[in-house]
C-alpha positions in Angstrom: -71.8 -119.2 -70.8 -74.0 -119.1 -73.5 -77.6 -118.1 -72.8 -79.7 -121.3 -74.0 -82.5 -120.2 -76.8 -85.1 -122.9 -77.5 -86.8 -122.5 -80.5 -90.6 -124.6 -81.0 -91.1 -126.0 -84.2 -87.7 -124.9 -85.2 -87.2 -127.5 -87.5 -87.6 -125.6 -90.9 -89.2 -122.9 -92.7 -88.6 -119.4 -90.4 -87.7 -121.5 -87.9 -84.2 -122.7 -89.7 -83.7 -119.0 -90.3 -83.9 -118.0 -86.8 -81.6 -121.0 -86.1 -78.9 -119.8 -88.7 -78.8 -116.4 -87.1 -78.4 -117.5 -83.5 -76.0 -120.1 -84.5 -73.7 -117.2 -85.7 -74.4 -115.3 -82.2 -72.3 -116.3 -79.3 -74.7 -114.8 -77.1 -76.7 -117.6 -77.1 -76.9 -121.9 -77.5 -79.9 -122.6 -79.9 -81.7 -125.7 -79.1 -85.0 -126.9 -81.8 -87.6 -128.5 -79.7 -89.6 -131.1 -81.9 -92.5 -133.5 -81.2 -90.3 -135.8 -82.9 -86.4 -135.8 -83.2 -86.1 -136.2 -87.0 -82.2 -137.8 -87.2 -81.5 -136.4 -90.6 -82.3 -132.8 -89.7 -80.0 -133.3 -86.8 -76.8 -134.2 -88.6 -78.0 -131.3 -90.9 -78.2 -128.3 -88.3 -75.8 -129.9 -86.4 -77.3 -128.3 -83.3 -79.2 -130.4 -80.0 -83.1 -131.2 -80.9 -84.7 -132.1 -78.1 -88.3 -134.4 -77.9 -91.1 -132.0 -76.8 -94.2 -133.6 -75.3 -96.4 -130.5 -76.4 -99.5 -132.2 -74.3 -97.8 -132.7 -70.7 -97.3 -129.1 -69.3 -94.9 -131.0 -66.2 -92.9 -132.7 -69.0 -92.3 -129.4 -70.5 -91.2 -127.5 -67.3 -88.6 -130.6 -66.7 -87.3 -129.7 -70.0 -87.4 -126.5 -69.7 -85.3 -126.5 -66.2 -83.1 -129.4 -67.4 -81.8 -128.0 -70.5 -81.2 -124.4 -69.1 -83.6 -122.6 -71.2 -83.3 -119.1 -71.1 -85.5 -117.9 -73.6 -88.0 -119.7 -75.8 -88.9 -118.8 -79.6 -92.1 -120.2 -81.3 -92.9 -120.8 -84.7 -95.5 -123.4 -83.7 -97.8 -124.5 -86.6 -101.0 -126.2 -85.5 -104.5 -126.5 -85.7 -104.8 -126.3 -81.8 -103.6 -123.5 -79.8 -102.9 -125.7 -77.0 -99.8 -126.7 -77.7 -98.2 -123.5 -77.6 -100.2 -122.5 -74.7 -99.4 -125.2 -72.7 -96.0 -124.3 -72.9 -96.5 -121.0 -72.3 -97.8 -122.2 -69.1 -94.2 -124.4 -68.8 -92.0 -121.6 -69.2 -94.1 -119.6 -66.7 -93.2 -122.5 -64.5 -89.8 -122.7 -65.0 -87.6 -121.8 -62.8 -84.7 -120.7 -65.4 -87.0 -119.8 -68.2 -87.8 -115.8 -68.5 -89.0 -114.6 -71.7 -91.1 -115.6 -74.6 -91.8 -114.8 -78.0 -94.8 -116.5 -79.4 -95.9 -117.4 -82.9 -97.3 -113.9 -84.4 -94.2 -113.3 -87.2 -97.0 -112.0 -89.1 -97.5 -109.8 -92.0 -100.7 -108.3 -90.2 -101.2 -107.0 -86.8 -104.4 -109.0 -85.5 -107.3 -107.6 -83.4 -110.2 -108.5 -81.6 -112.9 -108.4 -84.8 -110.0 -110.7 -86.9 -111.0 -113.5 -84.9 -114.2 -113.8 -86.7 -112.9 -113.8 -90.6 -109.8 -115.5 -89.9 -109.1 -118.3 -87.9 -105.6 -118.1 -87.1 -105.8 -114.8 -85.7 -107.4 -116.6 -82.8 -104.3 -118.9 -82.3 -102.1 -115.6 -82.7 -104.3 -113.6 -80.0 -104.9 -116.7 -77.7 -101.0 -117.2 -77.3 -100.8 -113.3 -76.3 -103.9 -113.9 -73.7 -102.1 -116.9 -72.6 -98.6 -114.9 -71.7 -100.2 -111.9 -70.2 -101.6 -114.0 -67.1 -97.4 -115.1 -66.5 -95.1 -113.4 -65.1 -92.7 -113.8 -68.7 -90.8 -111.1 -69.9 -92.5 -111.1 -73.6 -92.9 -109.7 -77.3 -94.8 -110.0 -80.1 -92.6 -109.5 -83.6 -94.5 -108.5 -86.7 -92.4 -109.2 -89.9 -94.6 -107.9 -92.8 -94.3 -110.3 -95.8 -91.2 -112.7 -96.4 -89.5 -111.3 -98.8 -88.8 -115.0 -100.2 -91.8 -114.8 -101.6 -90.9 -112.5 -104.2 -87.6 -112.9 -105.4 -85.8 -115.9 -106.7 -82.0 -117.4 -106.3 -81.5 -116.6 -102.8 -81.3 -118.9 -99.8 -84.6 -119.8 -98.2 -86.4 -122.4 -96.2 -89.8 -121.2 -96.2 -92.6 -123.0 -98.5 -93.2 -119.9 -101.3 -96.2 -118.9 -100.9 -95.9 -115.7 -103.7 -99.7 -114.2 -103.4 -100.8 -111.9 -104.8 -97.7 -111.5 -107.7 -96.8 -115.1 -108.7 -93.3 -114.0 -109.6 -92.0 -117.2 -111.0 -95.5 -117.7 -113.6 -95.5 -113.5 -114.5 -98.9 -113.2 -113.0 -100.6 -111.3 -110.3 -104.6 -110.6 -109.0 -103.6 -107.4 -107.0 -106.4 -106.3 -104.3 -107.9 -103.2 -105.3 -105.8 -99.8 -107.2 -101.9 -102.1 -106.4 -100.9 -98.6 -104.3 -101.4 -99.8 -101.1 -97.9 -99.6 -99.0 -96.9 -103.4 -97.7 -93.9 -104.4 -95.7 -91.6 -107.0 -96.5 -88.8 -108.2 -95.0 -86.1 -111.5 -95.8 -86.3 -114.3 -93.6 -83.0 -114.4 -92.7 -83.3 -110.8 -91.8 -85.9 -111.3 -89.4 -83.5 -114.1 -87.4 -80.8 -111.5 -87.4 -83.4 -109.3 -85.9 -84.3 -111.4 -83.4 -81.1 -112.3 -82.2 -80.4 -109.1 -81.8 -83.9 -108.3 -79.8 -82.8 -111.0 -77.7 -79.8 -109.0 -76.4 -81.6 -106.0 -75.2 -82.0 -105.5 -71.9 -85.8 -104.7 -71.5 -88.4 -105.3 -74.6 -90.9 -103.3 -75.9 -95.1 -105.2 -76.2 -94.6 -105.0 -79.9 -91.4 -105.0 -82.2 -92.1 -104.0 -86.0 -89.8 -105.6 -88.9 -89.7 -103.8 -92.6 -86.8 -104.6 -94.4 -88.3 -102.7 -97.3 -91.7 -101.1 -98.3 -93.1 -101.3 -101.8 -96.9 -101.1 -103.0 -97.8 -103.9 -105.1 -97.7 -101.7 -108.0 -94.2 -101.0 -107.5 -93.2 -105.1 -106.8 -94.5 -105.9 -110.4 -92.5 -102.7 -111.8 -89.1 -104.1 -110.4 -89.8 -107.8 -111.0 -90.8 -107.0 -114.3 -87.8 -104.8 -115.2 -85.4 -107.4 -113.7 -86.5 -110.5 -115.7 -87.4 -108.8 -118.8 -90.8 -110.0 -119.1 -94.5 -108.2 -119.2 -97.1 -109.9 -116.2 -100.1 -110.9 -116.8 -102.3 -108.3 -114.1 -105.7 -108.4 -112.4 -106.6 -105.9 -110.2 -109.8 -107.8 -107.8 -112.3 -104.7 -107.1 -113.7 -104.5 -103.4 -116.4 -106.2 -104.2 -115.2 -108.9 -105.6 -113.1 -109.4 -102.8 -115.9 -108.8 -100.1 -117.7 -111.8 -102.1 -114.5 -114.1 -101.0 -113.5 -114.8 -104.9 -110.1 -113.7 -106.2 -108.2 -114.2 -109.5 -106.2 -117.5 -109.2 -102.8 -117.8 -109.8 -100.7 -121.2 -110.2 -99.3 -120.0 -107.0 -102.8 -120.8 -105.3 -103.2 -124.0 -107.2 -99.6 -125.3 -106.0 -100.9 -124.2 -102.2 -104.4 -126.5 -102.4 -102.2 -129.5 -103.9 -99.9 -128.8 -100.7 -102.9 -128.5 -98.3 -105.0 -131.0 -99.9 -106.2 -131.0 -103.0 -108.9 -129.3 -104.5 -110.7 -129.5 -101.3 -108.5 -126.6 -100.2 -109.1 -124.3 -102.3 -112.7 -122.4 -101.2 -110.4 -121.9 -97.9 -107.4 -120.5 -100.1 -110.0 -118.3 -101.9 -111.5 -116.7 -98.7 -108.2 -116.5 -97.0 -106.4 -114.4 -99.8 -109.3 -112.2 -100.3 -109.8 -111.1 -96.5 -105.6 -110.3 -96.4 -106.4 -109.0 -99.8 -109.2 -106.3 -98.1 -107.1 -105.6 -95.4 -104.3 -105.0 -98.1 -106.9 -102.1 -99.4 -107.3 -100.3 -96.0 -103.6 -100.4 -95.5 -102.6 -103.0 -92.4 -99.8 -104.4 -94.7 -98.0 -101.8 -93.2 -99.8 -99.6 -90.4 -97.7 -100.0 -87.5 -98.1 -98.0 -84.1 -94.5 -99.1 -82.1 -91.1 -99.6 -82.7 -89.2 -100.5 -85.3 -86.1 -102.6 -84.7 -84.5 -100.9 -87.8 -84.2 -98.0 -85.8 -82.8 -100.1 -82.8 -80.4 -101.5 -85.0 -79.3 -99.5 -87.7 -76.7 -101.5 -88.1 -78.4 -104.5 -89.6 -78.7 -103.8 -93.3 -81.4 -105.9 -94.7 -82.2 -107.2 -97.8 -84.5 -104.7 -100.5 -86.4 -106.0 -103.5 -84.6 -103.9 -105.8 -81.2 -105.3 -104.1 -82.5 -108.8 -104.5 -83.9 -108.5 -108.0 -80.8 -106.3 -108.6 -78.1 -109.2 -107.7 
């Protein structure tokens, strides 16, 4: 039998990647727990969604137990680190449910003095505080950067996001000299990643993720070759960054409508130019554990030049 994979917030963006991969894995039975089943998506994934009440830890370990949930995958998205937390605490509970990977999937390996400049690195770290007091056989994946971002006519069913090179406008505000190395990796890559994590037999605190490294300087050189055009480049200085301002791009402007309106945008601005500083002193791709390319050399994943290149 199948081993039963639950995936939180699974209903799109990396969460429909992660599906797609475990879907072609008969290792496992994906299931998408929602806080609402949405019909349409059903029929479209044509996999079980199952109504999650994120705020009743009891509800959760019945669900848990009565669907057979093995392992659980989160790509929660909210305001409040309780949801995930409280089922953290439900899979701790559960009698079938053993390991957990919570929502980090990030380009940036947070700390202790994050929590201070950037919000969400307080979600990330409280969900890793959380697991540590159960008894849950669990991992925290780092991606680096979706790929998606930066390349166009491929499958995807993340939001773009292309900060700092807005590749579909030919403009970029790069943080500081552009030679920084950052990882990046395809979303679909990471879910065949993660499939394949799933299968080993012990795991590691940390897994690392780089389908390719570039500096930013080098993105804009292949993006630029490949469509033929000049960009239009920025490069923000330190201090301009330290002082939270940035050179916008439509790419910021289409985030604040998504987010809210021009409201949004003083939180976009100081946002981009912390990952921006932290671009400069290199955490876009200083890792210190294991890399699942080298678990799996088999997995072949998806470059920017192959992208750009097909």
């Amino acid at each position: 039998m199948p081993a039963v994979v639950a995936i939180a917030g699974g209903s799109g963006g990396l969460g429909r990647a992660l599906l797609d991969a475990l879907e072609k894995d008969d290792r496992y039975e994906p299931i998408i727990l929602a806080r609402t089943v949405n019909t349409e998506q059903k029929h479209a994934t044509g996999v079980r969604y199952v109504a999650a009440d994120y705020a009743d830890v009891n509800s959760l370990v019945t669900l848990l137990e009565e669907n057979n949930v093995w392992a659980v995958l989160s790509v929660m998205h909210t305001q409040d680190g309780t949801p995930e937390t409280n089922l953290i605490q439900a899979a701790d509970k559960s009698k079938v449910t053993k390991r957990f990977i919570p929502n980090i999937w990030s380009a940036i390996e947070f700390k202790s003095e994050h929590r201070a400049v950037f919000p969400y690195a307080g979600l990330r770290l409280a969900a890793q505080d959380a697991l540590k007091q159960t008894s849950l056989e669990w991992t925290a994946v780092y991606t680096g950067l979706f790929l998606d971002y930066y390349i166009l006519n491929h499958p995807t069913h993340l939001n773009i996001v292309s900060i700092p090179v807005d590749v579909r406008n030919d403009i970029a505000g790069i943080p500081g000299s552009g030679d920084d190395p950052v990882h990046f990796t395809y979303s679909f890559d990471v879910g065949t990643y993660t499939a394949a994590l799933l299968g080993l037999e012990k795991w590691d605190q940390n897994y690392y993720v780089a389908g390719d490294q570039k500096t930013w300087n080098e993105v804009i050189e292949i993006v630029e070759k490949a469509k033929g055009v000049k960009f239009e480049v920025q490069y923000d200085s330190l201090e301009k960054l330290e002082s939270g301002q940035i050179t916008e791009l439509p790419a910021h402007h289409q985030l604040a409508e998504a987010l809210g309106g021009e409201a949004a945008r003083p939180m976009i601005r100081g946002m981009w130019s912390t990952f921006g500083l932290w671009f400069t002193q290199g955490l876009g791709a200083k890792r210190d554990g294991v890399f699942l390319a080298e678990k799996f050399p088999e997995i072949q994943p998806l470059t920017l030049e192959h992208a750009w290149t097909k």
